[in-house]
N, C-alpha and C positions, 0 to 999 in steps of 0.2 A: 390383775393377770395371775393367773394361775400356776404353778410349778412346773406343769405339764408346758404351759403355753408358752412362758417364759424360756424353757429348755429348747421347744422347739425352734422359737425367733432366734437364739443363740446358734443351734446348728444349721438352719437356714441360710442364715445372714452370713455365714462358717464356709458356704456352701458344699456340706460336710453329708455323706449316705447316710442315712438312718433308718432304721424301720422301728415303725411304731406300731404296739401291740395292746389292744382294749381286751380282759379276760378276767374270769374268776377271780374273786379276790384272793392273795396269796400270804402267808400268815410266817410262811418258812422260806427259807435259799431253797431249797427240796423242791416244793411243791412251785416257787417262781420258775423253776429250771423245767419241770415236767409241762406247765400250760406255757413256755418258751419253745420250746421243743429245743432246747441247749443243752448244753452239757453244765454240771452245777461247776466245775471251774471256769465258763465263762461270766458266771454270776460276778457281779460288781457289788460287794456288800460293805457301805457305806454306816460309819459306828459314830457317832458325838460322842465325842472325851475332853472331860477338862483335864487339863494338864496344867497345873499351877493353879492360873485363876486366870483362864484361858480356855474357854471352848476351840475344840480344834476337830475336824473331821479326819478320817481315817478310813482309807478306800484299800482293800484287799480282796483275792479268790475268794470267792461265796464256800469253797470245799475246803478254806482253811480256818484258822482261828486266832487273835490276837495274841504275840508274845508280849505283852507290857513292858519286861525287862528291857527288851531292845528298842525300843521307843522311848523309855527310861533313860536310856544311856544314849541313844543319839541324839535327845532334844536336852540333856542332862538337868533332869529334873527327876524328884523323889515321888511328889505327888502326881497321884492321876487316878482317873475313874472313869467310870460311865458315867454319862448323861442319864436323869432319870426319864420319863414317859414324859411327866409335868413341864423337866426344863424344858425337853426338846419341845413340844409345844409351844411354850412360850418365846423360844429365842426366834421361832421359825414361822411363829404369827405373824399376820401384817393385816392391813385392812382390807375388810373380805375375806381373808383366808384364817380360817380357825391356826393353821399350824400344822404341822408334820406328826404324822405315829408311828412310831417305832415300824422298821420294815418299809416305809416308806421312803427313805432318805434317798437323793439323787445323789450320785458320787462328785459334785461338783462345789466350790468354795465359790469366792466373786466371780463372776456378778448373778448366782444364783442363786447362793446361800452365805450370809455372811462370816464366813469361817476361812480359817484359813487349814490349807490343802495337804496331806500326806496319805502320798500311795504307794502301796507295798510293792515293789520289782517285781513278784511273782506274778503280779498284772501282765508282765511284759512278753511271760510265758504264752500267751493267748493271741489268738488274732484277733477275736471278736471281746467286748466286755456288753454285760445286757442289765439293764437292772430296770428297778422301778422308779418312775420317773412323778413324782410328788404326790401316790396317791397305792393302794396297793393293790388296784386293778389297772392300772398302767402301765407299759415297759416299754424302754426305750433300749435298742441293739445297734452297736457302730463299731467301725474299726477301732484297735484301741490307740494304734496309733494319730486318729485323729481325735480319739477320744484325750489322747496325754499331749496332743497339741491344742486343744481347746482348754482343758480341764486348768493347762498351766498350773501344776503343784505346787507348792512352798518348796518340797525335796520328796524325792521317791528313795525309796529304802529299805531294806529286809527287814518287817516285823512280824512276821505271823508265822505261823508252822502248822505242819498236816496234824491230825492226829491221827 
């Protein structure tokens, strides 16, 4: 099963509104927001970061940018990074599926992606969250509040800031 397909049985089964969007491949939050017809702060921009020795995903505004520090100091931990291109492929393989590329990432942990879940508050600002959903001619658009009642996070939290 697929990223795509798997997302969709999950809000299916959720029986959760969704609109699903097949387009151009999308390379930026920018150019995912313009073939959405969204606005880029409804963009859901979904990051893999180790944090220790720990992959953890990190769901924020597509219009902002990760503060480390503050994710630093709430999971209180020194180390942390990006995921390179290679990890994230690999953690995100499975049989039949090569894996995730960068820009592809769904905002979701279990039972989607095995990671566990942190999303920024500023999500909460929005009504709608939209991203791409396993692939980057894919996009999936939903409430966000049914999106932070399905997604169930570890802890939502202020990490990210405008620039």
């Amino acid at each position: 099963m697929t990223v795509l397909e798997a997302i969709r049985q999950l809000l299916e089964t959720e029986q959760v509104e969704f609109r699903e969007l097949h387009h151009e491949p999308t390379y930026t939050s920018e150019e995912a927001a313009r073939v959405r017809g969204e606005e880029l702060r409804n963009g859901g921009k979904s990051l893999l970061m180790k944090v220790n020795d720990t992959f953890a995903l990190f769901v924020l505004p597509a219009e902002r940018r990760v503060h480390s520090a503050l994710i630093r100091k709430q999971l209180g931990t020194r180390k942390m990074r990006f995921a390179t291109a290679e990890e994230l492929q690999q953690l995100t393989a499975s049989e039949g599926s090569p894996g995730l590329v960068p820009g592809s990432v769904p905002p979701f942990g279990s039972p989607i992606l095995p990671f566990p879940l942190y999303v920024d508050s500023g999500i909460r600002e929005n009504e709608r969250i939209a991203f791409n959903a396993g692939s980057l001619t894919d996009s999936v658009i939903m409430s966000v509040v049914d999106y932070l009642a399905i997604a169930r996070p570890e802890k939502i939290f202020a990490f990210s800031r405008l620039d």
